[in-house]
C-alpha positions in Angstrom: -11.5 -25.5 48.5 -11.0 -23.8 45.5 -9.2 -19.7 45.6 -10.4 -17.5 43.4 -7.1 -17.0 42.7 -5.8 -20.5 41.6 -9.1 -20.3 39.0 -8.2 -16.8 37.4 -4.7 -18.6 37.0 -5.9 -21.2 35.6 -8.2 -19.4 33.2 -5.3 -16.6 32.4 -3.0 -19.9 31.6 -5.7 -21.4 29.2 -6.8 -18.5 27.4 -2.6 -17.6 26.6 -1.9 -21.2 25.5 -5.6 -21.0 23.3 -3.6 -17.4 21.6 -0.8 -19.1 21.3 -2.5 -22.1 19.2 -4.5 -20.3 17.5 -1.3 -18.2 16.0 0.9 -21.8 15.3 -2.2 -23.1 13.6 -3.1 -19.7 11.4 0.3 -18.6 10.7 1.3 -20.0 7.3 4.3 -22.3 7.3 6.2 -21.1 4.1 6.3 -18.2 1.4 3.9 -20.5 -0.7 1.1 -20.3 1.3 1.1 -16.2 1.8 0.6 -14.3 -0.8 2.8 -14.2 -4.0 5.5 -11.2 -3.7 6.8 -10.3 -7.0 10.1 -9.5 -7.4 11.0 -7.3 -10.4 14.6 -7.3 -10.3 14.3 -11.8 -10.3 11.8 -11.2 -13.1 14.2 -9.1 -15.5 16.9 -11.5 -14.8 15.0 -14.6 -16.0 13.9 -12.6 -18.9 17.3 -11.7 -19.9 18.7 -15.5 -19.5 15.8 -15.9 -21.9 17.1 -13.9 -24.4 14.6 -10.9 -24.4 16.6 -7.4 -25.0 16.1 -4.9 -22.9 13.0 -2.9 -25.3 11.1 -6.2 -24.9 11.8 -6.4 -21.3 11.0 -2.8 -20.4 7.4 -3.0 -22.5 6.5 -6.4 -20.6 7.0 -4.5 -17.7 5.3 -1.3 -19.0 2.4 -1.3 -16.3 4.5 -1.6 -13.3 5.7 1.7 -11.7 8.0 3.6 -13.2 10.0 4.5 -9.8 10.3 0.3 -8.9 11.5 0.2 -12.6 14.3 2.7 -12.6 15.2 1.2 -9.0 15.6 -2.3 -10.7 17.9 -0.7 -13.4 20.2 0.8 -10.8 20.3 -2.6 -8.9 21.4 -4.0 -12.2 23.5 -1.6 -12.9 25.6 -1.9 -9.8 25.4 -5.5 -10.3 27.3 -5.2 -13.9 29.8 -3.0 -12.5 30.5 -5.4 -9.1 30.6 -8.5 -11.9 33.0 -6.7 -14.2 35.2 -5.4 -11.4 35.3 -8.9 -9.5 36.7 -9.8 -13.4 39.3 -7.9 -13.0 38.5 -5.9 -16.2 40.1 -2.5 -15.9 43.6 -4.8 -15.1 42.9 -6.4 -18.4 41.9 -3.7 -20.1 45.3 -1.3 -19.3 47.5 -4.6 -19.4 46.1 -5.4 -23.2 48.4 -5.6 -25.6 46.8 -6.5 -28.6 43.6 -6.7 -30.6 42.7 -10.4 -29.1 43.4 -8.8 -25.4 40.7 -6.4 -26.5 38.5 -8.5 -27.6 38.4 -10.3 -24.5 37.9 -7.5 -22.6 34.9 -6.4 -25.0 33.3 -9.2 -25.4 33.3 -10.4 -21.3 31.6 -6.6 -20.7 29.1 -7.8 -23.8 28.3 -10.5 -21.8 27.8 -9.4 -18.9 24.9 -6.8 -20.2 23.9 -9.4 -22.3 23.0 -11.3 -19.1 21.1 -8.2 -17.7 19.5 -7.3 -20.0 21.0 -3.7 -20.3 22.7 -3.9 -24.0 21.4 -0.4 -25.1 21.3 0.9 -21.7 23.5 4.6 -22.0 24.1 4.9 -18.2 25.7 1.5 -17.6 28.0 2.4 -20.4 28.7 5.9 -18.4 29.5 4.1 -15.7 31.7 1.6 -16.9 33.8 4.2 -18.9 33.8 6.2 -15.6 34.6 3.7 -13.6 37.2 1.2 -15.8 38.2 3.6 -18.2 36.8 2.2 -20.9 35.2 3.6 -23.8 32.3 1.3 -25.0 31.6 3.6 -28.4 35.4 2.6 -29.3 34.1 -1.1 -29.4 
């Protein structure tokens, strides 16, 4: 009546839709149910919209690694420079003409390190001189 072929089938078909179940029912449906992933580079954002310099930043953060910390400053970094050249401001910084022009330029670079969190950092100002021209200790 019955083969043994039809009941290893059957038995092979239960035991693959049991697996695959068991995975929908175990597998978490969102971020907020497995476990919490902290993301440094989000954290020192929120902290600099907050208004915490960068020496208050980098000793909240003193107990993390100090490789994942210098890899969040370069991420910043290259953020600041994409922001300031999406601005336009080596264009407005050779096409100034007066001290107002400059001070728009300075104060929209101010800005945006104010909003990193990288005001007294000596490599961002490297790179911005390098890369715009312009010399940050002139300012």
């Amino acid at each position: 009546m019955f083969n043994r072929r039809d009941i290893t089938v059957t038995w092979t078909r239960r035991a693959i839709l049991f697996a695959m179940l068991m995975l929908i029912v175990l597998t978490p449906a969102t971020l907020a149910q497995s476990q919490r992933f902290v993301n440094l580079y989000s954290v020192w954002i929120q902290l600099s919209l907050r208004g915490y310099p960068q020496e208050e930043i980098e000793s909240l953060l003193r107990n993390m690694d100090t490789q994942v910390i210098a890899d969040v400053k370069n991420r910043l970094r290259r953020t600041v420079i994409s922001n300031l050249t999406l601005k336009k401001v080596g264009r407005l910084y050779l096409r100034s003409r007066d001290t107002d022009d400059l001070n728009i330029v300075r104060s929209t670079i101010e800005t945006e390190l104010r909003f990193s969190g990288l005001q007294n950092d000596e490599e961002i100002k490297m790179l911005i001189q390098e890369q715009f021209g312009i010399d940050l200790t002139k300012f």
